[in-house]
C-alpha positions as protocol buffer text, in pm:
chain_id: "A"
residue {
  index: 1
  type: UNK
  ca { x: -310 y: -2286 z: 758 }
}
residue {
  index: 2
  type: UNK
  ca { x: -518 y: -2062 z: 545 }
}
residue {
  index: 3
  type: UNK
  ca { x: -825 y: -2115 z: 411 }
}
residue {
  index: 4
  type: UNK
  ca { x: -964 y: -2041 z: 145 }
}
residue {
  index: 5
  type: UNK
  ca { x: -1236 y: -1818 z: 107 }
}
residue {
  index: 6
  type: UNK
  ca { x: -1490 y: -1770 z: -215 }
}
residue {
  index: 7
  type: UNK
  ca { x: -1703 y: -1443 z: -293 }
}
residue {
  index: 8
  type: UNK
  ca { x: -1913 y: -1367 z: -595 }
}
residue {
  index: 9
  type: UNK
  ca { x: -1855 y: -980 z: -713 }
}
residue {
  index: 10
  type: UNK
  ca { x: -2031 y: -791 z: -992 }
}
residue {
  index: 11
  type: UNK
  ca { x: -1704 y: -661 z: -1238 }
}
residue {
  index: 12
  type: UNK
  ca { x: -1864 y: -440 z: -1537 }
}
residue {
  index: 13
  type: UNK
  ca { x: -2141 y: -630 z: -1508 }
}
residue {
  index: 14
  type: UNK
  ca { x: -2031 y: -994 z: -1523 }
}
residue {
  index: 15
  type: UNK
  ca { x: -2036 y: -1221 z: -1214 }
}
residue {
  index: 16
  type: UNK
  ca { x: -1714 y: -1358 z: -1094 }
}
residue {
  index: 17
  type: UNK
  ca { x: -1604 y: -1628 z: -843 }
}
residue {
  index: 18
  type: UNK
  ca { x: -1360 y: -1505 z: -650 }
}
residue {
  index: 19
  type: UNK
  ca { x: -1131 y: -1758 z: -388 }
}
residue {
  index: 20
  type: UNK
  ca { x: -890 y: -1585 z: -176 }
}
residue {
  index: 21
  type: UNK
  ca { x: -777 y: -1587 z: 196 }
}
residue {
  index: 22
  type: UNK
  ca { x: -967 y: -1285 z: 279 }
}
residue {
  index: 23
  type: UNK
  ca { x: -1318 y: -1270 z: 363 }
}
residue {
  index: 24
  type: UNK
  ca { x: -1577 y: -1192 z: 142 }
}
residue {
  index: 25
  type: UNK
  ca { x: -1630 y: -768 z: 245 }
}
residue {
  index: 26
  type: UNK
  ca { x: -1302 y: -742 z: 142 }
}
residue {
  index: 27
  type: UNK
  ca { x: -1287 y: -913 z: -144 }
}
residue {
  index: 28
  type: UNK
  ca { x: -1655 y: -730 z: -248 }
}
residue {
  index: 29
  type: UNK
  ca { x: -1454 y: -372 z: -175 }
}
residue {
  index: 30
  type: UNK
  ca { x: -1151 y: -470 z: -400 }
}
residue {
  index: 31
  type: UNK
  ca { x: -1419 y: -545 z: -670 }
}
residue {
  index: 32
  type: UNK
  ca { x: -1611 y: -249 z: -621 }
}
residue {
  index: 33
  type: UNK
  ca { x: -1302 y: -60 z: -661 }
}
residue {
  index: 34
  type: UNK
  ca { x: -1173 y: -215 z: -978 }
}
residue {
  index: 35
  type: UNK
  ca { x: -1486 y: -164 z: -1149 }
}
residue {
  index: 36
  type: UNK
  ca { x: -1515 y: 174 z: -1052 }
}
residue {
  index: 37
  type: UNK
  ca { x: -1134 y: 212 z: -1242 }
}
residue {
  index: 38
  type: UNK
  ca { x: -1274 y: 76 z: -1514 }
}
residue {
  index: 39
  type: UNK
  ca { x: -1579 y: 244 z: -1612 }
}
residue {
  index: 40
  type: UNK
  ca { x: -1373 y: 563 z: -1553 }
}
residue {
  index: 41
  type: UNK
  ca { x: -1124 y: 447 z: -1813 }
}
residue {
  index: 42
  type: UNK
  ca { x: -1430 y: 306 z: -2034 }
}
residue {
  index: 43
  type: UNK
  ca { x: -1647 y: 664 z: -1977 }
}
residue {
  index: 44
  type: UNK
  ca { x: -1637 y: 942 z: -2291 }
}
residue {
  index: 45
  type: UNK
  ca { x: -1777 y: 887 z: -2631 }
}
residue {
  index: 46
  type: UNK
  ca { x: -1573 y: 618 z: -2789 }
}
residue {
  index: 47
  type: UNK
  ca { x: -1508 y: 328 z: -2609 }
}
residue {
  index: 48
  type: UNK
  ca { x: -1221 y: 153 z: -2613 }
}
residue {
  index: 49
  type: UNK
  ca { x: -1161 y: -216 z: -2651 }
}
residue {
  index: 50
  type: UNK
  ca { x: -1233 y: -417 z: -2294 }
}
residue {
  index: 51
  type: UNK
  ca { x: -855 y: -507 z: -2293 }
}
residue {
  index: 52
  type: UNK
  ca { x: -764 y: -189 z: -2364 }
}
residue {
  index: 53
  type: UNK
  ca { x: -979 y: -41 z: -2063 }
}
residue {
  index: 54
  type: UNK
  ca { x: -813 y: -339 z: -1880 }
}
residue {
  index: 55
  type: UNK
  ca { x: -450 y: -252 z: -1920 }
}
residue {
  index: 56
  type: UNK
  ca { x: -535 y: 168 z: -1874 }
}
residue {
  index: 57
  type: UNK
  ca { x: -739 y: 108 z: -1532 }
}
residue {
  index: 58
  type: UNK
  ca { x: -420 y: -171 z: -1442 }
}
residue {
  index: 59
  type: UNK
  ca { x: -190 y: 99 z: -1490 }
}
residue {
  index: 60
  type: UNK
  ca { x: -326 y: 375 z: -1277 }
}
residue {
  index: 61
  type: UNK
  ca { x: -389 y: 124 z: -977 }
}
residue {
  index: 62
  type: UNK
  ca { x: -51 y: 55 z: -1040 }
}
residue {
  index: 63
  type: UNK
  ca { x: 63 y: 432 z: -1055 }
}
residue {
  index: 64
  type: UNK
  ca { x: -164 y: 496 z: -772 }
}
residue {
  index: 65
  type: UNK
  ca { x: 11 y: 192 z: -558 }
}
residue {
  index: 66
  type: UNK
  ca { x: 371 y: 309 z: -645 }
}
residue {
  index: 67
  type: UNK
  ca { x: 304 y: 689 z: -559 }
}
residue {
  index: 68
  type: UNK
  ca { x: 217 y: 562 z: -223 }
}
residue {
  index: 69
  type: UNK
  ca { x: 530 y: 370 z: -170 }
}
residue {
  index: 70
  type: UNK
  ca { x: 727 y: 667 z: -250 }
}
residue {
  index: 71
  type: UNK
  ca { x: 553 y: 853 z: -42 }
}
residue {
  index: 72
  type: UNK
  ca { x: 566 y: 563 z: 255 }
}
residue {
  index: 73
  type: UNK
  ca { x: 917 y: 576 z: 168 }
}
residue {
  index: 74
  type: UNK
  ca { x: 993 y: 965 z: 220 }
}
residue {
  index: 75
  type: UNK
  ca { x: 801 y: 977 z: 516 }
}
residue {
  index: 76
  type: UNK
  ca { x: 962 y: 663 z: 702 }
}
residue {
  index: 77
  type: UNK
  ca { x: 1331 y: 846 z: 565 }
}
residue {
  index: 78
  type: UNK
  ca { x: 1210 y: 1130 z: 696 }
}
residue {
  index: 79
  type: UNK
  ca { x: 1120 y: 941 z: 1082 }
}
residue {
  index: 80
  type: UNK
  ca { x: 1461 y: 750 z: 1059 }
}
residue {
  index: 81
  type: UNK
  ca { x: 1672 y: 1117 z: 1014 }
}
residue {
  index: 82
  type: UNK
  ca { x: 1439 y: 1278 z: 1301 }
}
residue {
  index: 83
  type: UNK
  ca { x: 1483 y: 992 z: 1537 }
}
residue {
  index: 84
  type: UNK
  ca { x: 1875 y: 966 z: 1458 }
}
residue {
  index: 85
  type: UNK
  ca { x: 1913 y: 1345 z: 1542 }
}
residue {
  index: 86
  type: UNK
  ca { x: 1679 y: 1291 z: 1843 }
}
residue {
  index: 87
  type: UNK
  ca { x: 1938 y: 1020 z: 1947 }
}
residue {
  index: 88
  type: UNK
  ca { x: 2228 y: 1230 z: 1873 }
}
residue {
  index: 89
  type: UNK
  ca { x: 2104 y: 1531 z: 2107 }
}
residue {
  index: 90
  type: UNK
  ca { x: 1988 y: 1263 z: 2384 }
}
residue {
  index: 91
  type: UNK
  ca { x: 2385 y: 1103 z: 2344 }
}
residue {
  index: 92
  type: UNK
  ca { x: 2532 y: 1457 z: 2327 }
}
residue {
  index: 93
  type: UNK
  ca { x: 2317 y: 1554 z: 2646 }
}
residue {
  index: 94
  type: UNK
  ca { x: 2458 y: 1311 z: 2841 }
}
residue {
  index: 95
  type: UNK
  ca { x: 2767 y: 1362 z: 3081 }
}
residue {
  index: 96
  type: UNK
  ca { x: 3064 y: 1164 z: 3019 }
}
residue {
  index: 97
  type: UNK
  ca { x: 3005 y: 941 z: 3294 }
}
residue {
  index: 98
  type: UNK
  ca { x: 2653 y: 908 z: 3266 }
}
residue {
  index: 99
  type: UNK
  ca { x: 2739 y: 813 z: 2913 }
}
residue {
  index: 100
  type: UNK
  ca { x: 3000 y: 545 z: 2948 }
}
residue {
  index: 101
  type: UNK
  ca { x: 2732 y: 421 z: 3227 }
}
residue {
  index: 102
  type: UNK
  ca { x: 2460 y: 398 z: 2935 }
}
residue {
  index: 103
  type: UNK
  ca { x: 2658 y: 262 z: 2643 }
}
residue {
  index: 104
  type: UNK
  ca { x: 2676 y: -141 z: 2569 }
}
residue {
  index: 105
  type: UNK
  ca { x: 2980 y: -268 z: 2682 }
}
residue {
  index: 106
  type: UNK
  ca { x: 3174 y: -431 z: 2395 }
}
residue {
  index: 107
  type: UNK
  ca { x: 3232 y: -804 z: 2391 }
}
């Protein structure tokens, strides 16, 4: 069972409660890095409108979190083709008999 868990973080300057299942550094790090997004979307001479900032600092954690996926994605493509080929050559090594020797027998 989890349990609950409640931190206090410091988001543009307003407290919140925060209750999650991780513990409170964590939580305090997420915080810290959401209001870091946000004052960069909120810096420069006009400021826009707190839900404005909002949605603009959602959207690049968002595009930030999907370019990583892609690239999580390439790369474990990428391992499944190497390992594959590396299976390939180890199969194609093998003699005949050595092979039949190796290989699951069918049921």
């Amino acid at each position: 069972m989890n349990e609950s868990l409640t931190a206090t973080v410091e988001i543009l300057g307003r407290e919140y409660k925060i209750r999650g299942a991780a513990d409170a550094a964590y939580i305090a790090e997420v915080a810290r890095y959401v209001d870091a997004k946000l004052r960069e979307v909120s810096q420069g001479g006009v400021s826009p409108p707190p839900d404005r900032v909002a949605i603009i600092a959602a959207m690049n954690i968002a595009d930030e979190l999907f370019q990583l996926r892609r690239a999580s994605n390439e790369e474990f493509s990428s391992i499944e083709k190497r390992t594959q080929s590396l299976i390939r050559m180890l199969d194609e090594s093998l003699s005949p008999a050595r092979r039949e020797a190796v290989s699951p027998v069918p049921k």
